[in-house]
KOLNU-536839 format. One record per residue (C-alpha): x, z, y. Coordinates in nm, 4 decimals, always signed. Layout:
<pts>
<pt><u>X</u><w>Z</w><v>Y</v></pt>
...
</pts>
This chain:
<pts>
<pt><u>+3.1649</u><w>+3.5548</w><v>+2.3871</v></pt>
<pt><u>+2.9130</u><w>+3.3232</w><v>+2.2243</v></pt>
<pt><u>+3.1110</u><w>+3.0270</w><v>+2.4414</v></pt>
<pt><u>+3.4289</u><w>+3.0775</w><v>+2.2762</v></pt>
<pt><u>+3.2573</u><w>+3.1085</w><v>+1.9143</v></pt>
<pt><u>+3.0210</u><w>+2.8078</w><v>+2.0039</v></pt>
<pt><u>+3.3480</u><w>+2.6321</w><v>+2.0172</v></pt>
<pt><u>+3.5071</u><w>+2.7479</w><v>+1.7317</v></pt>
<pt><u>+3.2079</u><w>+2.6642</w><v>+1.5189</v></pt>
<pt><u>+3.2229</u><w>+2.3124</w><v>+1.6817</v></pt>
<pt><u>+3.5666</u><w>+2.2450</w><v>+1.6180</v></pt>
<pt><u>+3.5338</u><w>+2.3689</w><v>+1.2700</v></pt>
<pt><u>+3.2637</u><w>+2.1318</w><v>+1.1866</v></pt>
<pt><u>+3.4681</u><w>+1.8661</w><v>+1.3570</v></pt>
<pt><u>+3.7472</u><w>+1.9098</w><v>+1.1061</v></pt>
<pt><u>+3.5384</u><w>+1.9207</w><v>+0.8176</v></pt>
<pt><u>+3.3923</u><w>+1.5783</w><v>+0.9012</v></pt>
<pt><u>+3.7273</u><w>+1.4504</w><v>+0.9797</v></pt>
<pt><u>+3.8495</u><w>+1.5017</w><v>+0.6088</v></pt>
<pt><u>+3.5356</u><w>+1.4700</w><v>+0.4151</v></pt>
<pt><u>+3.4633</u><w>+1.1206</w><v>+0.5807</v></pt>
<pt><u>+3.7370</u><w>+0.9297</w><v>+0.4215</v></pt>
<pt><u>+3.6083</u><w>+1.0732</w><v>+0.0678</v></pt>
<pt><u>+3.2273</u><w>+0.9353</w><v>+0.1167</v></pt>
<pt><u>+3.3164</u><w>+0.5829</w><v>+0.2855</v></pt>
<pt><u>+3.5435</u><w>+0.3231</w><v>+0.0708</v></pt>
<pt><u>+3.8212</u><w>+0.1112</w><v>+0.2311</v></pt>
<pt><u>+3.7907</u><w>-0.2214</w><v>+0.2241</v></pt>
<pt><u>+4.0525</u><w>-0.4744</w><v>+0.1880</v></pt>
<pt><u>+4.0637</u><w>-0.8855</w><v>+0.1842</v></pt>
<pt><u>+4.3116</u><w>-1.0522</w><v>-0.0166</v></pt>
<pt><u>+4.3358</u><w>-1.3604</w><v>-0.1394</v></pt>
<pt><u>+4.3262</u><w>-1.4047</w><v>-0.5220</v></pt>
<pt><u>+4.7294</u><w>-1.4020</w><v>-0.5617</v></pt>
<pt><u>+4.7767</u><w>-1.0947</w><v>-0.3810</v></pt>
<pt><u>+4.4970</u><w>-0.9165</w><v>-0.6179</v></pt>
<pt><u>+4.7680</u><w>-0.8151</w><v>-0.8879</v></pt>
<pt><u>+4.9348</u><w>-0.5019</w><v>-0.7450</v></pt>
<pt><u>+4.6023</u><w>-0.3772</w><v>-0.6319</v></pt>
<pt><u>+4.4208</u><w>-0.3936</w><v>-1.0009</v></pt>
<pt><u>+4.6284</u><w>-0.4309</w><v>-1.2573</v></pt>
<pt><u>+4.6212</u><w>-0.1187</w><v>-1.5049</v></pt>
<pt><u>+4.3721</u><w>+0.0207</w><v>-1.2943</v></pt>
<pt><u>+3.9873</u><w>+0.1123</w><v>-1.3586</v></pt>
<pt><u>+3.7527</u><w>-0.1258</w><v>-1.1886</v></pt>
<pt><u>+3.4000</u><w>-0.2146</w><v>-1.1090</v></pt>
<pt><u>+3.3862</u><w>-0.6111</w><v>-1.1280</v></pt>
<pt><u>+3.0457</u><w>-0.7592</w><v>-0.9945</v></pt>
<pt><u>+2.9878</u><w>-1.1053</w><v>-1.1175</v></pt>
<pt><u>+2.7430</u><w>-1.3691</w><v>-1.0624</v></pt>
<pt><u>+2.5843</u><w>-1.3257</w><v>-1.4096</v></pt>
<pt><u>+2.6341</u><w>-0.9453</w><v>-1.4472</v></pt>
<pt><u>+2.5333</u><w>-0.7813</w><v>-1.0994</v></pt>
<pt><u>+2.5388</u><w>-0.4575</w><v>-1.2793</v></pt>
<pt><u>+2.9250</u><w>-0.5300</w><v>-1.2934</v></pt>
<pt><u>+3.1933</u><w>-0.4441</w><v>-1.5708</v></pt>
<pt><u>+3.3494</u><w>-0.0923</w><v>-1.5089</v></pt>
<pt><u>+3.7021</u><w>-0.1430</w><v>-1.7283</v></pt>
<pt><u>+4.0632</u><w>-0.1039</w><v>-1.6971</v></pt>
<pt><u>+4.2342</u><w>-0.4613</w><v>-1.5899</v></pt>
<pt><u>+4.4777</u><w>-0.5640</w><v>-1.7796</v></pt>
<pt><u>+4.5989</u><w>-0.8679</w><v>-1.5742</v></pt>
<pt><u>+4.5459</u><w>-1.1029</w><v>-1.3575</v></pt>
<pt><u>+4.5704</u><w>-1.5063</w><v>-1.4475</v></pt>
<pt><u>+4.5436</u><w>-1.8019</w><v>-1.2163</v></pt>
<pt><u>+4.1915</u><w>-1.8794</w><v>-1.3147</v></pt>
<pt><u>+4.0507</u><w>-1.5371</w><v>-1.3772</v></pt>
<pt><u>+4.0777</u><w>-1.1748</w><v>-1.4786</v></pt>
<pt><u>+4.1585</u><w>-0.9913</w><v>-1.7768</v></pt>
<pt><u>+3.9976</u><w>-0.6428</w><v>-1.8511</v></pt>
<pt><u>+3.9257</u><w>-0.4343</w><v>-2.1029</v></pt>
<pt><u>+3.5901</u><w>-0.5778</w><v>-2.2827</v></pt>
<pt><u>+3.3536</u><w>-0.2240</w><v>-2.2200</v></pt>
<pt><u>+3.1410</u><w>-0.3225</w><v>-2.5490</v></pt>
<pt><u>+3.4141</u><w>-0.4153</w><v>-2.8193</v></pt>
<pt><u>+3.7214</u><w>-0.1995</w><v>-2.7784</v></pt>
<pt><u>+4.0439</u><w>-0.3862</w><v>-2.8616</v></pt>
<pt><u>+3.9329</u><w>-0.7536</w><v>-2.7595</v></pt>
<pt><u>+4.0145</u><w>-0.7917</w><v>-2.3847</v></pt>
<pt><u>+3.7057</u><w>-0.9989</w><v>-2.2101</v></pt>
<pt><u>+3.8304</u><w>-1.2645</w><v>-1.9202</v></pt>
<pt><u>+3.5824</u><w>-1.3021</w><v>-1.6443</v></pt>
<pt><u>+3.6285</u><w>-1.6379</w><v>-1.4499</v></pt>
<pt><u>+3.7819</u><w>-1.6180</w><v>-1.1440</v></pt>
<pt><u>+3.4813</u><w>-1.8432</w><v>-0.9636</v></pt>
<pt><u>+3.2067</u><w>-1.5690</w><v>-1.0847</v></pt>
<pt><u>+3.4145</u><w>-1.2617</w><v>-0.9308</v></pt>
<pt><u>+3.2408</u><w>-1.1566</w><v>-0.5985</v></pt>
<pt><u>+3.3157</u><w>-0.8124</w><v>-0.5250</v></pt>
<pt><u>+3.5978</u><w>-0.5686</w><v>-0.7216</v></pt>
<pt><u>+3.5795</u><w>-0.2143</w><v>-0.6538</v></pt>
<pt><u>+3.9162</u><w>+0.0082</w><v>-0.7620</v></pt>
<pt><u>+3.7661</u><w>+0.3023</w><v>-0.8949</v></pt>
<pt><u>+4.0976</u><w>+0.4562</w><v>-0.9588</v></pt>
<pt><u>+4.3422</u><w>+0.4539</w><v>-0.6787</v></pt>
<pt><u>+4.5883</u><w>+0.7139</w><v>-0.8397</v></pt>
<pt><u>+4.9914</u><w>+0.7076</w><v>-0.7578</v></pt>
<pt><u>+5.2189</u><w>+0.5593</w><v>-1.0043</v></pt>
<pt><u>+5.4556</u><w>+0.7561</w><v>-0.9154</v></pt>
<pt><u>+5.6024</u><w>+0.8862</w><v>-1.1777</v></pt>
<pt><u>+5.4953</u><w>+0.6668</w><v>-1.4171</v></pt>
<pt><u>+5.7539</u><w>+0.4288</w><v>-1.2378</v></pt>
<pt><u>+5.9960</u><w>+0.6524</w><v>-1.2150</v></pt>
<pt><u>+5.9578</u><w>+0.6989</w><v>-1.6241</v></pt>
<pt><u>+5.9489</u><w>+0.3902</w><v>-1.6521</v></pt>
<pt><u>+6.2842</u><w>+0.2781</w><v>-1.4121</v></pt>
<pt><u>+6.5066</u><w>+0.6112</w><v>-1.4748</v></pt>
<pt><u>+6.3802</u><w>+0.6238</w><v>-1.8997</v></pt>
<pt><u>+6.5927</u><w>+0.3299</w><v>-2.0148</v></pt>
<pt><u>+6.8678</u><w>+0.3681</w><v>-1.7753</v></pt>
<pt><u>+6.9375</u><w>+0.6797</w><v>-1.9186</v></pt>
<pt><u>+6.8793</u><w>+0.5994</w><v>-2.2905</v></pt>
<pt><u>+7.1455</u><w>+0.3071</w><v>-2.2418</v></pt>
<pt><u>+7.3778</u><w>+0.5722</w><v>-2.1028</v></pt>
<pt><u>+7.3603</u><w>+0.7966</w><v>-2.3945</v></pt>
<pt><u>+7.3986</u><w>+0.5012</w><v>-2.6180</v></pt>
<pt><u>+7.6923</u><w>+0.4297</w><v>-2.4592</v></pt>
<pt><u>+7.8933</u><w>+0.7261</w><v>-2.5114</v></pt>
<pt><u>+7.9506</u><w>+0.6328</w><v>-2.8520</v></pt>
<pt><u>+8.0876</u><w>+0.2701</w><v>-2.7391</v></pt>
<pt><u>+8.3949</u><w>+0.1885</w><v>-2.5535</v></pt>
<pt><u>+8.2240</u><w>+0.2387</w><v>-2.2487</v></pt>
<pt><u>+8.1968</u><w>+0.5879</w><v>-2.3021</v></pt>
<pt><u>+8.3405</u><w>+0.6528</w><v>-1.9198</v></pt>
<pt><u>+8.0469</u><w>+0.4871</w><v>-1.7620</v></pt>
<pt><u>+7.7936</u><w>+0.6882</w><v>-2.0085</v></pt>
<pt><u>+7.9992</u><w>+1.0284</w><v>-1.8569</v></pt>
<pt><u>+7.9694</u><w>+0.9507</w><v>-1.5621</v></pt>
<pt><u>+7.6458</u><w>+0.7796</w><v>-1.5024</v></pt>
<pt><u>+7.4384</u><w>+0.9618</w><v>-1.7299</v></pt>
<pt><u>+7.4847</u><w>+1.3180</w><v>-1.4986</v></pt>
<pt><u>+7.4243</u><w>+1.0854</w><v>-1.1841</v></pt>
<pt><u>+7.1297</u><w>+0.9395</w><v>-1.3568</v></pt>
<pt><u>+6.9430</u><w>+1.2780</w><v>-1.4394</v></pt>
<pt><u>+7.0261</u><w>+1.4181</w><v>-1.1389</v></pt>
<pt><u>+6.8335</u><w>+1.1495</w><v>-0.9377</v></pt>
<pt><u>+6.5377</u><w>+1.2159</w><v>-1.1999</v></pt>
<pt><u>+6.5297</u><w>+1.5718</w><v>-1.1130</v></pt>
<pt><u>+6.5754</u><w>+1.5001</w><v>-0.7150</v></pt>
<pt><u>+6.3121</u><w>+1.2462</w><v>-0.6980</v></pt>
<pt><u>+6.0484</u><w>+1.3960</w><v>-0.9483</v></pt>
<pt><u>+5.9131</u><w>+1.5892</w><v>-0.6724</v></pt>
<pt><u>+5.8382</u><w>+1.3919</w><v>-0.4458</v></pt>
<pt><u>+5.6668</u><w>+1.1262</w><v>-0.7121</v></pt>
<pt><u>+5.4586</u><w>+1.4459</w><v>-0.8233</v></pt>
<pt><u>+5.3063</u><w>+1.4668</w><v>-0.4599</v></pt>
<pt><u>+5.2404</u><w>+1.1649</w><v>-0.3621</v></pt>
<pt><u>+5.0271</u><w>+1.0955</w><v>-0.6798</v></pt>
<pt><u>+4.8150</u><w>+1.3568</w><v>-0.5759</v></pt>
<pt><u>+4.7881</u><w>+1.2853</w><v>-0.2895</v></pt>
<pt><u>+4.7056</u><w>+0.9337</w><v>-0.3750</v></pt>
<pt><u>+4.3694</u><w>+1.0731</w><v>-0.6014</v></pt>
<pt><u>+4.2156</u><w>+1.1849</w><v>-0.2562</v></pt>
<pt><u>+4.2088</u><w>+0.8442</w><v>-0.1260</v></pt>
<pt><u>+3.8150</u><w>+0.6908</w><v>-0.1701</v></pt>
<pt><u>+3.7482</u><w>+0.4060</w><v>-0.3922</v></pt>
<pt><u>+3.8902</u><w>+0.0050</w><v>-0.2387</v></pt>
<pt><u>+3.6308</u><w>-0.2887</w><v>-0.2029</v></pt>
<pt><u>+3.8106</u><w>-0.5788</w><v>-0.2549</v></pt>
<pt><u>+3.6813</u><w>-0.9052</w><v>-0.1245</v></pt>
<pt><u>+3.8950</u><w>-1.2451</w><v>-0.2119</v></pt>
<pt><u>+3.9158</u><w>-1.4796</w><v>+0.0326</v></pt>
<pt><u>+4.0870</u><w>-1.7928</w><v>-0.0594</v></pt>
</pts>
């Protein structure tokens, strides 16, 4: 009898490792610097520099050809561009789903332009596409909804640019 709950303890231990691990250890990712867009921009970031090893934790705002926009984390409306040859390491911090925000963002003025339109000779296509519209809103919504929590489990990306 202790056998079979020597095992069970073991194989509960086993899973608990198996899920916790990802949390504690960061992925890591190479890209070169125009591929870095999609994975910062609007996101929160730890950006170590060659003259700040502390690093700058701020939201980016964008990414230019000879360096990198964020939020400036000591006067709040001026941005703050670090140069691009003084970047060596970027941490995402936040690696949350934009899910829905994208959704919002694709489905919002679609729909808006619909309801416009029913007061225009187009009013057919506002009849019809306006139901179609909202119906794809409510079909999709959940699945948005998941994956961006599912996407706040993942650990924290190291970026490293290689060009």
């Amino acid at each position: 009898m202790k056998h079979i709950s020597m095992k069970h303890s073991l194989w509960i231990l086993s899973t608990i490792f198996a899920v916790a691990a990802p949390a504690v250890a960061a992925d890591k990712l190479s890209l070169q610097w125009g591929q870095l867009a999609p994975q910062v921009e609007g996101r929160r970031l730890t950006v170590t520099t060659t003259d700040q090893t502390n690093g700058y934790r701020a939201r980016c705002l964008r990414v230019e050809t000879d360096g990198l926009v964020i939020e400036n984390p000591w006067a709040g409306g001026q941005p703050l561009k670090l140069d691009r040859q003084k970047v060596t390491k970027i941490r995402v911090d936040d690696r949350s789903g934009r899910n829905m925000s994208r959704l919002e963002d694709k489905t919002g003025p679609t729909l808006d332009l619909l309801l416009q339109s029913m007061l225009t000779p187009a009013a057919p296509i506002g009849l019809v596409g306006t139901p179609v519209v909202a119906a794809y809103f409510v079909a999709v919504t959940p699945f948005c909804v998941i994956g961006d929590l599912f996407a706040r489990l993942r650990p924290a990306l190291d970026i490293e640019i290689v060009d």
